[in-house]
RONU-363645 format. One line per 10 residues: number of its first residue (from 1); their letters; for each residue x, y, z of N, C-alpha, C. Coordinates in steps of 0.001 Angstrom, whole numbers. Layout:
NUM	A	X,Y,Z,X,Y,Z,X,Y,Z  ...
//
This chain:
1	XXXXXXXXXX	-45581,-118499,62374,-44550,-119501,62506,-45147,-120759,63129  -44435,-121876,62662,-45289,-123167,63175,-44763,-123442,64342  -45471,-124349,65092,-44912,-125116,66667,-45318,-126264,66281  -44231,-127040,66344,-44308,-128308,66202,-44205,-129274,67538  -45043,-130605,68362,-45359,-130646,69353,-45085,-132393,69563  -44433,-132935,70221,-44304,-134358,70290,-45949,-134401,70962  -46875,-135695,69669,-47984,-136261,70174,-47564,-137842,70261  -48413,-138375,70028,-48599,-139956,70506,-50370,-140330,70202  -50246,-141478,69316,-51514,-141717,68540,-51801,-143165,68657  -53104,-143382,68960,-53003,-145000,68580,-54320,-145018,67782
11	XXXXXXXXXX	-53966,-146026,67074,-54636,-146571,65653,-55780,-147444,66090  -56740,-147725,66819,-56772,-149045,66846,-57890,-149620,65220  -58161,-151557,64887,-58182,-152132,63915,-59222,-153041,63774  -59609,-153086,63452,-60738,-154457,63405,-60541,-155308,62093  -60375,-156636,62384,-60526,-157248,61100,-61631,-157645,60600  -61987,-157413,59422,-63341,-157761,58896,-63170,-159422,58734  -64930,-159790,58404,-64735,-161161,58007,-63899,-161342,56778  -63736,-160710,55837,-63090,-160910,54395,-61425,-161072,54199  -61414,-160486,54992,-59787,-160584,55780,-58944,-159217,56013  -59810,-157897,55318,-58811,-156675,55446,-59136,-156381,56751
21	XXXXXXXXXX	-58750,-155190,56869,-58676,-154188,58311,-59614,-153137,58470  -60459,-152569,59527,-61227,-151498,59468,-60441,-150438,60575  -60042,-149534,59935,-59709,-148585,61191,-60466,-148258,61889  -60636,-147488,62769,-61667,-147413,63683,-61417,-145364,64866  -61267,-145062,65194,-61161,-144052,65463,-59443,-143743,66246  -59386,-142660,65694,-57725,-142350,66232,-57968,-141781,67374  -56794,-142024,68519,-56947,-141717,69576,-55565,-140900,69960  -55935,-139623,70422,-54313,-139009,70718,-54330,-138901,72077  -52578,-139339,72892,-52382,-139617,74096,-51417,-138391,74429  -50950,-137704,75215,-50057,-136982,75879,-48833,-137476,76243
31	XXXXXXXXXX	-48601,-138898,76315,-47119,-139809,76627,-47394,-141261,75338  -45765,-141666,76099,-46108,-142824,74919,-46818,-143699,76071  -46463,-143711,76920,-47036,-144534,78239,-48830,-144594,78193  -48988,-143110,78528,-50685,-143801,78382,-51213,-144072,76477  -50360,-144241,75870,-50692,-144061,74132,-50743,-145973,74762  -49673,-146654,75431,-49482,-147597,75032,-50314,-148865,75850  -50903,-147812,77042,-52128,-148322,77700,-53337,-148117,77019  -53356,-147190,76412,-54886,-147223,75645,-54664,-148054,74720  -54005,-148355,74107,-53882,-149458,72934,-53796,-150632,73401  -53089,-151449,74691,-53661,-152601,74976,-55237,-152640,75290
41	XXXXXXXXXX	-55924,-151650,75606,-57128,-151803,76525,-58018,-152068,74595  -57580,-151063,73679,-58254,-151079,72712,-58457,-153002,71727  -56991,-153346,71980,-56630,-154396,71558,-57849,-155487,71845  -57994,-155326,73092,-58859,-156317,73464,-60604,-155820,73248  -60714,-154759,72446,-61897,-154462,71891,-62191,-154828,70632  -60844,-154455,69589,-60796,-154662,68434,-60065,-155625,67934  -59558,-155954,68650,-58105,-156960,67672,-57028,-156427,67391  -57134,-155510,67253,-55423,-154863,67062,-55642,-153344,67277  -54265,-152539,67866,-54267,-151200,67538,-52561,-151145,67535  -51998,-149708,66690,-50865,-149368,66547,-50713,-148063,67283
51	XXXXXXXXXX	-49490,-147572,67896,-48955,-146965,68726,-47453,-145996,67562  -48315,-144622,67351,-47358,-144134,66842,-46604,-142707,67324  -45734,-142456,67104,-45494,-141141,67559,-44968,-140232,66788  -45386,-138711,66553,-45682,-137750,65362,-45449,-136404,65952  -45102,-135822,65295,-44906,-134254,65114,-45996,-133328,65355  -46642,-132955,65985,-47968,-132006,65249,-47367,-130122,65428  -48577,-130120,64454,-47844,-128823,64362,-49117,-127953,64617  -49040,-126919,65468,-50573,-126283,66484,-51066,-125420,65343  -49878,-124974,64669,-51008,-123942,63478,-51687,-124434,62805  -51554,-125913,62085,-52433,-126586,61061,-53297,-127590,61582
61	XXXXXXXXXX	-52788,-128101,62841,-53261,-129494,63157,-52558,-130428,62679  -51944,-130394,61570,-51540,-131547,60878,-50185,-132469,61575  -49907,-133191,60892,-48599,-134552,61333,-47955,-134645,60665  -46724,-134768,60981,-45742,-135161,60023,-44634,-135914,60775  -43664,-136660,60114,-42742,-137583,60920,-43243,-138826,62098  -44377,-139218,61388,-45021,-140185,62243,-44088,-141465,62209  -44211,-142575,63216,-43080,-143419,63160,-43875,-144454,64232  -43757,-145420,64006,-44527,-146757,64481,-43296,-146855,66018  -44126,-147148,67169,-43820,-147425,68400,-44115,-148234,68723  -45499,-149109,68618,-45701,-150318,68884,-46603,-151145,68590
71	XXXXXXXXXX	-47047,-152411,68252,-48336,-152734,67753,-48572,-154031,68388  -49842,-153955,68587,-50748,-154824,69433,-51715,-155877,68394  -51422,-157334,68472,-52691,-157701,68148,-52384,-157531,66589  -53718,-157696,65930,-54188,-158286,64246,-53862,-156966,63992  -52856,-156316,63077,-52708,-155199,62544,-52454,-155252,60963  -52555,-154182,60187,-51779,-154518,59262,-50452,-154437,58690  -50175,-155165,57826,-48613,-155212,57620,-48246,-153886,58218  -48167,-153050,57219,-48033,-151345,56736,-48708,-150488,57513  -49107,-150573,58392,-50338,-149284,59189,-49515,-148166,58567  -50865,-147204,58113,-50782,-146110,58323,-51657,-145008,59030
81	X	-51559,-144057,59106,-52108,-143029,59847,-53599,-142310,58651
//
């Protein structure tokens, strides 16, 4: 049976010279609070990061019901995960 687990993720972004976006490594937080401190601190590394919060589920690892919380900085339109 699955367990499904409130996480908290931030995206952070880099913009290339050409004009798209480079993701850059996902970062998972335990609150939205420190999700939303690591993403300002990231912001000012990369240019942008997004702040999302998701479902996980411990048997697969996987996510589902992810949902945008907050975004910092050069992002793109649409972030996704």
């Amino acid at each position: 049976m699955s367990k499904l687990i409130d996480v908290y993720l931030v995206q952070p972004y880099e913009r290339l010279d050409r004009g798209d976006f480079e993701p850059w490594v996902l970062v998972e937080r335990p609150t939205l609070t420190s999700a939303v401190e690591s993403a300002e601190g990231l912001c000012r590394t990369y240019g942008g990061a997004v702040v999302f919060s998701a479902k996980a589920d411990l048997a697969t690892g996987g996510y589902s019901s992810c949902k945008v919380q907050r975004k910092f900085g050069e992002v793109p339109e649409d972030p996704m995960l």
